[in-house]
Structure formats: C-alpha cells, structure tokens
C-alpha positions in Angstrom: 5.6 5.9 28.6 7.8 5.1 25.4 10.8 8.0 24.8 12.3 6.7 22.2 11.4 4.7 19.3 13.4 2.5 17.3 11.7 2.5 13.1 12.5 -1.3 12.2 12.0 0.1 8.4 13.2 2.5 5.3 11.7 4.6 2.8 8.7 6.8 3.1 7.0 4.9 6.2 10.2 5.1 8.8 10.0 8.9 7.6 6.0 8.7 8.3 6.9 7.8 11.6 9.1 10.0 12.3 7.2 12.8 11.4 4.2 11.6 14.4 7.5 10.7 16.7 8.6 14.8 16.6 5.7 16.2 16.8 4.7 13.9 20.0 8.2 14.8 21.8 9.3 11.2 21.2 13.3 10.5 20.1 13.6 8.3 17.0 16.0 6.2 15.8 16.6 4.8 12.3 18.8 1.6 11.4 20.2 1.8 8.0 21.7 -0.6 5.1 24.3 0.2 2.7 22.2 1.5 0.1 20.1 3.9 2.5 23.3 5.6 4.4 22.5 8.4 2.6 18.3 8.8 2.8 16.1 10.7 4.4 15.0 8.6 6.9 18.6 8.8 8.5 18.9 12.5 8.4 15.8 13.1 9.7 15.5 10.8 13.0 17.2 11.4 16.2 19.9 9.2 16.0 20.8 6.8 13.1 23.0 3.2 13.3 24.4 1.0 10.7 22.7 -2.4 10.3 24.1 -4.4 7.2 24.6 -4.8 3.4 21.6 -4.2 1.2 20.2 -7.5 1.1 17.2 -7.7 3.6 18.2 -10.7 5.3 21.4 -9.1 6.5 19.8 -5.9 7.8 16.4 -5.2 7.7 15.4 -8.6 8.7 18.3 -9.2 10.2 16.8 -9.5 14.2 19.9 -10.2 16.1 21.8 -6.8 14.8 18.2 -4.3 15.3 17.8 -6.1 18.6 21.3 -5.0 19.4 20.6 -1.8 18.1 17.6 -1.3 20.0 19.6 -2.4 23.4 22.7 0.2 23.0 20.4 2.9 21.9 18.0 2.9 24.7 15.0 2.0 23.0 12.1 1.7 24.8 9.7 1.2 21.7 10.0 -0.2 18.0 7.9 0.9 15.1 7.9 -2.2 12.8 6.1 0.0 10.1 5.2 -2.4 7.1 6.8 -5.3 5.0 10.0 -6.2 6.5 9.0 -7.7 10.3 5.7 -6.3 10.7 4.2 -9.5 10.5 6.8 -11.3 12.0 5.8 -13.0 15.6 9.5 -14.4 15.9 10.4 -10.6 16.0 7.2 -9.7 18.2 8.6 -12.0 21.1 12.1 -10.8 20.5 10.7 -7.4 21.6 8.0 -8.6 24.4 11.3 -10.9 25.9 14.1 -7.9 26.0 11.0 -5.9 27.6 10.8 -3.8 24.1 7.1 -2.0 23.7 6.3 -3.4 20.4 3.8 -0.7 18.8 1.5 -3.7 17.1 -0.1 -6.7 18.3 1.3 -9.4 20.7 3.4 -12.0 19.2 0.4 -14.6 19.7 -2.1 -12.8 18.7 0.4 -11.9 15.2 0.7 -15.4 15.0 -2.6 -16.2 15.2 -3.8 -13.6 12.6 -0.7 -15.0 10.0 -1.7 -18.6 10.0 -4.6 -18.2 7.4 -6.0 -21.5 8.9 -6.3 -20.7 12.3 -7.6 -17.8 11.6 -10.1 -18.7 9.5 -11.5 -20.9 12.3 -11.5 -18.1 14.7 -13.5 -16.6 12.7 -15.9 -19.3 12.1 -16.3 -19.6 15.7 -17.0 -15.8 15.8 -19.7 -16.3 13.0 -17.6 -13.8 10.7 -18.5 -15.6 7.1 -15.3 -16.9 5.1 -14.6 -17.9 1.7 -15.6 -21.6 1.2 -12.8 -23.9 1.1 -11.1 -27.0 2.7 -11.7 -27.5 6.5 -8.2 -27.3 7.4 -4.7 -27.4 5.4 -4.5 -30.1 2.6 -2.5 -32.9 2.7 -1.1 -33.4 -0.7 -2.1 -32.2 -4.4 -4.7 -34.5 -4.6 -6.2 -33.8 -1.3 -6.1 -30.3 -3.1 -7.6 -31.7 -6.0 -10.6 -33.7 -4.4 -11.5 -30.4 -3.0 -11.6 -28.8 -5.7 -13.7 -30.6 -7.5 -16.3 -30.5 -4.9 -16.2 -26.9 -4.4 -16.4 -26.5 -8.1 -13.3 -24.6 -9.7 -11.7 -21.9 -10.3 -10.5 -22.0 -7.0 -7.6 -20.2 -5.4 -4.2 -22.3 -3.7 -3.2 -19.9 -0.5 0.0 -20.4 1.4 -1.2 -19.9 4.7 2.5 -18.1 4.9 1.6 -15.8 2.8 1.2 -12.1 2.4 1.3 -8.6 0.5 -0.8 -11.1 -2.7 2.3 -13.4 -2.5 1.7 -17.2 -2.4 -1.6 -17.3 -4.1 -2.3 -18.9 -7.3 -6.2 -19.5 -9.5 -6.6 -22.1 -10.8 -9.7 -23.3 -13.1 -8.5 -27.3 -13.6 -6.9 -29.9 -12.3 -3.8 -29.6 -14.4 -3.2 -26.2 -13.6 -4.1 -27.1 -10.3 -1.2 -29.4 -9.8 1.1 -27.3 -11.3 0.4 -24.3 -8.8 0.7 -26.4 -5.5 4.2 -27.1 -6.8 4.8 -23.7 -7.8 3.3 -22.3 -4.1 4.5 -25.0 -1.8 8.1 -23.4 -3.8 7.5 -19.6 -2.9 6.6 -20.5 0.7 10.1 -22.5 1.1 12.1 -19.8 0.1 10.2 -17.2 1.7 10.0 -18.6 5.3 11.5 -22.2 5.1 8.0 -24.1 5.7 4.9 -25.0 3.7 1.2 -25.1 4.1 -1.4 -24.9 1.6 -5.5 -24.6 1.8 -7.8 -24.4 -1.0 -10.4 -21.6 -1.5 -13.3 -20.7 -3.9 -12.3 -18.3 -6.1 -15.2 -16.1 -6.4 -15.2 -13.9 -9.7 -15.8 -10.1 -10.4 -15.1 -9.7 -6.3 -14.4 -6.3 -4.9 -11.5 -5.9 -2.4 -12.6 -3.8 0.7 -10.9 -3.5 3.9 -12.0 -2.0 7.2 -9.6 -0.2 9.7 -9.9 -1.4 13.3 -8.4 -0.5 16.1 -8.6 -2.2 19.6 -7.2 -1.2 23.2 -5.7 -3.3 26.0 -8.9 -2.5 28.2 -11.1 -4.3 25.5 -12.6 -1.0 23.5 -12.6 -2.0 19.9 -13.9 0.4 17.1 -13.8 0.3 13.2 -12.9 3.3 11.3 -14.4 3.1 7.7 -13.5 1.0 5.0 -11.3 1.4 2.0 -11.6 0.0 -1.7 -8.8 -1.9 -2.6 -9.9 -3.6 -5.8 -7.8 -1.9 -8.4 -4.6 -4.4 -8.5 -2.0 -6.2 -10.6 -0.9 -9.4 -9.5 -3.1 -9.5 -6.4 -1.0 -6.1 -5.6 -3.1 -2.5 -4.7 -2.5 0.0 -6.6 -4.9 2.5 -6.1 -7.4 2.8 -2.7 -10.3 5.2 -2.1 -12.6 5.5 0.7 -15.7 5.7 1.1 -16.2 2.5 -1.2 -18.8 3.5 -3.8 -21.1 0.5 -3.0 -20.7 0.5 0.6 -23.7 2.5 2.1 -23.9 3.5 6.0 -26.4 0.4 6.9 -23.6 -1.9 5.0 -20.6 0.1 6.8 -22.6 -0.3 10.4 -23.1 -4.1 9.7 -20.1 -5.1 8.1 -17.6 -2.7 10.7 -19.5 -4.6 13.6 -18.3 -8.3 12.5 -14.6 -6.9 11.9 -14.9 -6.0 15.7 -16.0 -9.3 16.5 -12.8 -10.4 14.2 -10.6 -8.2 16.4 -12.2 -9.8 19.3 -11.8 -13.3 18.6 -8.2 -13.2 18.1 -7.5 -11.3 21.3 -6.1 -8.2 18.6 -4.8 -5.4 19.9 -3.6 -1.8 18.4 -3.9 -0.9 14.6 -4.9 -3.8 12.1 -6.9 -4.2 9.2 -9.7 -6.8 8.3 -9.8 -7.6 4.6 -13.1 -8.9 2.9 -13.9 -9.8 -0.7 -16.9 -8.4 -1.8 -18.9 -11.0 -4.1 -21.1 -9.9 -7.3 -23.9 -10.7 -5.4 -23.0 -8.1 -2.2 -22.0 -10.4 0.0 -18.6 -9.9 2.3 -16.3 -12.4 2.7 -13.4 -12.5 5.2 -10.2 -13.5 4.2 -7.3 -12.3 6.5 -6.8 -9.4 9.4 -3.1 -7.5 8.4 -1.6 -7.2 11.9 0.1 -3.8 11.2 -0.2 -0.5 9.7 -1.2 -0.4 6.1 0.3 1.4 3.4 -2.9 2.8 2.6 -3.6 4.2 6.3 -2.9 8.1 4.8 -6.5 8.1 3.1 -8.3 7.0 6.5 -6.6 9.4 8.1 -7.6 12.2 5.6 -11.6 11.6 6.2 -11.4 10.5 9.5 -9.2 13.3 10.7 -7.6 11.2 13.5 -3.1 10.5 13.4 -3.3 6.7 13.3 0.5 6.5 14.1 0.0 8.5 17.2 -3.3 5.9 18.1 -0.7 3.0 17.4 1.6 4.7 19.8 -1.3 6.0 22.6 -2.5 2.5 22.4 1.1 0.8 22.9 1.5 2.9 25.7 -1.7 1.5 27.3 -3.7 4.0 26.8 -7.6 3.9 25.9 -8.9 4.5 22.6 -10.1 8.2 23.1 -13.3 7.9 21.5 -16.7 5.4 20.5 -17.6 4.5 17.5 -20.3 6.7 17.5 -18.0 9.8 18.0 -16.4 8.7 14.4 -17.6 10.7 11.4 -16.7 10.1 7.6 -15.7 13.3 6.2 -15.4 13.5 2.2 -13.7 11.4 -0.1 -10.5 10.4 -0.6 -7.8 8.6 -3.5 -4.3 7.0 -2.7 -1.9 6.0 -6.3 0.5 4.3 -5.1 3.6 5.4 -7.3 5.7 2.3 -8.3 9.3 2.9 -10.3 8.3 -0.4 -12.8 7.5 -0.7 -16.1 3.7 -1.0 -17.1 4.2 -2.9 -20.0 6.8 -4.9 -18.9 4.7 -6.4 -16.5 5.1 -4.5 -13.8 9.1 -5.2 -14.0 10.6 -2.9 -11.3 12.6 -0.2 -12.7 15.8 0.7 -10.5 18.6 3.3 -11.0 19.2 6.9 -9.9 16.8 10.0 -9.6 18.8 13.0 -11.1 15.3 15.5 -10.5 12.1 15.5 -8.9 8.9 17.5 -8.6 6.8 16.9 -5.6 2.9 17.9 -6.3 1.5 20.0 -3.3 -1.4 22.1 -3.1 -4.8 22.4 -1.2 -6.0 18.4 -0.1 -3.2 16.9 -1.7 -0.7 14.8 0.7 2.4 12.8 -0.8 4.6 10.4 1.5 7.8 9.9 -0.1 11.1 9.3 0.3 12.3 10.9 -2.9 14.6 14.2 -3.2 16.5 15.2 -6.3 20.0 12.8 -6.3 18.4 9.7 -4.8 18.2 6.7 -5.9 15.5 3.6 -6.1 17.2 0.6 -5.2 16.6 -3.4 -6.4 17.0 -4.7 -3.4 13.8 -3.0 -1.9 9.9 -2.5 -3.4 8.9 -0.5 -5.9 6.9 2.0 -3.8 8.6 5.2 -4.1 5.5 7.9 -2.9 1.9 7.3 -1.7 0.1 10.6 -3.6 -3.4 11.1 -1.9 -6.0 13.8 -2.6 -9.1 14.7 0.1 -12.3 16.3 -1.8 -15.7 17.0 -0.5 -16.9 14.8 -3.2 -15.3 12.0 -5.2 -15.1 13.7 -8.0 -13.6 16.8 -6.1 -11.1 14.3 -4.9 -10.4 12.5 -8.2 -9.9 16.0 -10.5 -7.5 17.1 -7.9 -5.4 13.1 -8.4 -5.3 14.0 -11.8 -4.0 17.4 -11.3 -1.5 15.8 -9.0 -0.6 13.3 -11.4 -0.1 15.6 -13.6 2.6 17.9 -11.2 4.8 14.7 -10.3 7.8 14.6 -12.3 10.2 11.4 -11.4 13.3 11.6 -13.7 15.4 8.1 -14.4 12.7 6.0 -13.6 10.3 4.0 -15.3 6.5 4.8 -13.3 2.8 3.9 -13.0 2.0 7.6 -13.4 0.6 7.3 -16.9 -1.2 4.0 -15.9 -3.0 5.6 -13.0 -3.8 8.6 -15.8 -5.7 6.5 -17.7 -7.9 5.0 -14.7 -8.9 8.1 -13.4 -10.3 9.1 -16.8 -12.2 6.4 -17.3 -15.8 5.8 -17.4 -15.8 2.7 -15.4 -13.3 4.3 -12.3 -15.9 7.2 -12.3 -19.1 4.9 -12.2 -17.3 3.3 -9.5 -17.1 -0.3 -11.7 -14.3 -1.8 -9.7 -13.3 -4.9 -9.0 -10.1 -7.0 -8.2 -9.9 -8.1 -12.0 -10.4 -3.9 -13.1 -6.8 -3.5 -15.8 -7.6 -6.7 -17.5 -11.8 -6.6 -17.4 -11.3 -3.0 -18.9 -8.0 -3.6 -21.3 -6.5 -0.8 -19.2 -3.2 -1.6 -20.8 -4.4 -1.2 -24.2 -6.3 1.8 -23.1 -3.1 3.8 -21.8 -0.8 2.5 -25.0 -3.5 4.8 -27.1 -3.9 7.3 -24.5 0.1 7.6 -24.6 0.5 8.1 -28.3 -2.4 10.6 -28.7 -0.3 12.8 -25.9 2.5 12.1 -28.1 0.1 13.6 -31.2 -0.5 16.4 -29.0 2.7 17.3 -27.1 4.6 17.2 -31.3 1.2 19.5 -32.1 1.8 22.0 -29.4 6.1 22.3 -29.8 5.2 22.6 -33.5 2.3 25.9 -32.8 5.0 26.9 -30.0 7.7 26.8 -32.6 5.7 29.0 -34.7 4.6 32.0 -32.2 8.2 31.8 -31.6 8.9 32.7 -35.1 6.5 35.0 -35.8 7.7 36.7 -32.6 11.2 37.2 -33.4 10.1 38.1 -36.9 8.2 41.0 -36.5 11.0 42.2 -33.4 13.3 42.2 -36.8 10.8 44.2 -38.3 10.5 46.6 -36.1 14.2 47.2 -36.1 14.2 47.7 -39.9 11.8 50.1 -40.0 14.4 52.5 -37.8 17.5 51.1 -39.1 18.9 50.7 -42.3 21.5 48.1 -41.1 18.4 45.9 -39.5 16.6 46.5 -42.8 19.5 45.4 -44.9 20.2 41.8 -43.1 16.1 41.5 -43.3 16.2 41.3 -46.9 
C-alpha cells in the first residue's frame, strides 16, 4: 500500500494532492525550483527537497534529479499531477523500472494514448467514430496537401506530439497549409526533438466535450459525466461546466459507453479523460484520451461527490473501483474559470510579477484551488494558471449567479487577469442559452463586448465615488452644524 508520495509538480495541483494525501494518512513530498522555495506546496507537504533552477528542463522535467529524489526519500508513489511529466511514458518507465507506483497509466498504455495516430486506429478498431483525416501520418507537405484537397478544407495539421492545444494549426488553403506544416513540424522539434504530422477535417461551430473515465486493474471501467469544454482561446479552456447543456441522459448513456470501449482498447488504466468534438449536426467525434488528471477534475468532483485523487490513489494501489456505473448520480450543476495572470487584450500575453494582496472568495458551493497568498509571486517560467474558482448550484443558473458573485470577491493585486473576461461571459445571453462552441470569444466579439462592459464600470465606479463624495460632505456638514448651534466658536469658523 503506497506511504508516501512523491508530487512530481508545483502550484495549486501538488497542493490538491496534498490535501487527499493528509487526509488519507499518506506522507508527501514536494520537489521544488528556485522560484518555488518559498510556496505553498513546500510548506505544506511532509518533507520538501531542492530540484533545480527555474527553467523546467532543469527541475521539473528534469527525470534523473526527481528520480533521485524519489530513491533517498523513500518514495513508494509519485503523483505526476498535470503538465510537466504527466504525459510523459519515458518518465512512466523510469517509475515502473525503480519499482515506483506511478498513480496514472502504464508507460505503454501512456504511449499509446500520446501518439494521436495510433490511437486513432485503436479506436477505429474499437468502432469509437474519429475525425476524418489521413490514414496514417503524412509524408511530406504535399502528401498533406493531396489530403486536403480530398477531404475538402479547412482542415486541421496535428502534431501527433502534441498536447494542452499545442501543435495544431487550421488551415483553409493550400498556401496556408504549407506554411503551417513548417510552422508545426517547428513547435514539435523544440518541444520533444521529433516530428509527426496527420491531417484532420476541421469541422466548424464544434462543441468541446469530455467524459471522465476511470478504469481498474481487474478490468471495471466506468464513465463519470461529461464536461463542456468549448469556451477557449487558442485551442486553450478557459471555462468548463458540467452537465453539458446539449448533452441529455440517452446522449450521456451512449456516448459514456464508447469512452469505456476507448479505455478498453488501449488497455487504460486509472484516471483519464476521453475528449470528443461535438459537430453542428450532434454528432461526437473522438479526438484524444488525456492520460492524467485534468485541471478541470474539481467540477466532476463537485456533482459527482466522489475524491478523484483518492480513486487515482485506491486504483494505483490495486484496488477495485468501489462502485458501477449505475451506482453514479449527477447531482446539480457546476462552473470552473480558470484564473490566468495575462493580459486579455494583449492576446492572452502572460502577465508575471509579484502579488503584494489577495482576496480569496469563499462561501456556500464555492471551491477555489490556488496557490496564491498575499507576498507571492506568479512566475514566467511556469503557466499562467494561478486559481481554478468553481461554484456547485442546484441549477445552472444557481451555479452561474454564485461564479459571478465569486468573481466579483477575487481580488488579485500586481497582476494582469481573466477576471473581467470571464465577467462578461457569464452575463451573456449566449453563455446563458447555453450557445457554446469552441469558436465562442470570437463568434460573439467577447473582446469587444468586455472593452464596453469595462468602461461602463468605469462610468459607474467615477458615478458612485462622486455620490459617495457627496454624502460624505453633506455628513460632515451638518456634524459642523450641529456644533454651531451650541458653540459660538463652531459657529464662528462656520461662517
């Protein structure tokens, strides 16, 4: 049974599993880089080690130094967490070879599930429909080309290396479509050192939806819900919710039993997620199974009611899954913002530097992971994500009044934030008809939107100081008038 746990992460997931780790009895330890030596993750795990400068590739991908770590700490288990080497098989057989308990899939079955290719063919065999697109890799930008043309464009150019919405570019001609095999076959070398490309049809006004499965190493595999995914920017989320409002039970039964038959056919085992792109038409498409935990797993949790760290860990441990899919129950409705530290109308530039103050929103239904506190600091050499703010309701709209509320009560000084972007969502029509799709900010002119919804608070906020200023006056004059009436002094500097 695993004792102690080695978090191969940082920020506000290492500190997510910590917080499972203590309250299952289970030691923890947290490997740190220069710029984390002094957060929260560190103070809060059992025992805390040193890994490398700030850069990623010299600590938190560093495999060598966390596999030393993990063998002079005792480690029996790692928690990957997300980003980093979730995804990374290399690492997976690092841990399966030094007889580490890595809480994720096996190494092949990781590889398997991060070569988009040979995945895609596992799931063909499975009879789990895919995106149409080249047979296998492309040779060449004309092979790429010829393909194109008989699919019919715009189609999409997928590193089969890729991940996290990297290594994808649409393309709607064959000009453009030259110029973004160059431009992917680039980002996969300097990612991971190797190249391959396939060609899909890109299918427009899709939805993004994801279902959460979960399989055991006896065989049991369940799914638990899905969750909408389609509001992005740059093939990024940016805000989840689950239920998805055009998924209805006889969808979720049919569409949860092929991602078990996914799970299946790559021989998957623990947590994982199968994502699907919803066409215009209603039609699900498979496109890749995320062998980890996702940043969006908080929101399950909140309907479902289950811990899935502590299921990662049971099943890790060989345990069974606990329960059928039958015994699962979607409770209410629940909204994840992810809060990024970048500038909206920069792009989405990240926005770096230290956090003098900070106001955490709490309440009833309202959960934020974060690794903020009032003196820290967001760093450039790490993502953007600095909380995950959910709210549970009984109904959506219980759930998205109580975001907005939230919103509202997050404060995040020295830092640029989506906070006002994610403002203007929720209030619109379209988010509360449930209009999504993967195209949402720039179908809707969100960014437009939130430049008027910003100066009209600007309007209002100069409208209130200046009715403020006024009570104030009005206040301390008639205190001064009081005074005169029972002092001549106080009537004398009056006049």
């Amino acid at each position: 049974m695993i004792e102690k746990v080695l978090i191969a992460n940082r920020g506000e997931i290492a500190l997510r599993v910590i917080r499972t780790c203590k309250a299952l009895g289970i030691k923890t330890v947290a490997v740190y880089s220069d710029e984390d030596y002094n957060s929260l993750h560190v103070k809060q795990a059992t025992e805390a080690y040193y890994i490398g400068e700030a850069t990623p590739t010299k600590s938190y991908l560093n495999q060598e130094k966390i596999l030393e770590v993990m063998l002079s700490s005792g480690t029996d288990a790692v928690h990957p967490g997300y980003g980093f080497l979730s995804e990374n098989d290399d690492f997976a057989r690092l841990c399966e070879k030094n007889k580490i308990n890595f809480i994720g899939p096996t190494a092949d079955s990781m590889d398997l599930c991060g070569d988009k290719m040979k995945c895609k063919d596992a799931m063909l065999k499975a009879k789990v429909p895919t995106v149409p697109g080249s047979p296998g890799l492309v040779k060449d930008a004309a092979d790429a080309e010829k393909i194109a043309n008989e699919i019919g464009y715009p189609v999409m150019l997928k590193s089969v290396y890729g991940g996290g919405g990297r290594g994808i570019r649409i393309v709607t001609n064959d000009k453009e479509l030259r110029d973004g095999y160059e431009s992917v076959t680039g980002e996969s070398m300097a990612s991971v050192g190797k190249s391959a490309i396939l060609v899909e049809k890109f299918l427009e006004k899709t939805r993004h939806i994801e279902f959460q499965m979960a399989r055991d190493t006896h065989g049991n595999t369940v799914h638990i819900f899905e969750r909408e995914c389609s509001i992005q920017r740059r093939n990024q989320k940016l805000i989840e919710q689950t239920p998805s409002p055009t998924v209805d039970e006889e969808t979720r039964a049919r569409i949860g039993e092929l991602v078990c038959k996914a799970a299946d056919a790559v021989g998957y085992t623990n947590l994982g997620t199968a994502e699907f792109l919803r066409a215009d038409n209603g039609e699900f498409y498979f496109i890749e199974i995320n062998a980890r935990l996702q940043v969006e797993h908080p929101i399950t949790e909140l309907v479902s009611g289950l811990d899935l760290v502590k299921l990662q860990i049971d099943i890790a441990n060989g345990e069974a899954i606990p329960f059928k899919q039958s015994d699962l129950k979607m409770n209410g409705y629940a909204i994840e913002c992810r809060i990024n530290a970048e500038d909206t109308f920069l792009e989405f530039a990240p926005s770096t530097g230290p956090i003098p103050d900070v106001t955490i929103p709490a309440g009833p239904s309202v959960r934020c992971d974060t690794y903020l506190y009032p003196g820290c600091a967001v760093s450039p050499f790490y993502d953007s994500l600095m909380a995950k703010l959910c709210t549970w309701g009984q109904t959506f709209e219980e759930s998205r009044t109580r975001m907005l509320s939230a919103l509202n009560d997050f404060y995040i000084q020295g830092v640029e934030t989506s906070i006002p972007l994610y403002k203007t969502i929720l209030n619109s029509d379209e988010y509360k008809n449930g209009e999504l799709s993967t195209d949402f900010l720039k179908r809707h002119n969100m960014i437009d939107r939130l430049t008027k919804d910003l100066k009209k608070e600007k309007e209002e906020k100069s409208e209130a100081a200046l009715a403020a200023a006024i009570i104030h006056s009005e206040y301390f004059k008639s205190r001064i008038q009081n005074h005169a009436n029972n002092n001549s002094n106080w009537k004398n500097k009056l006049d």
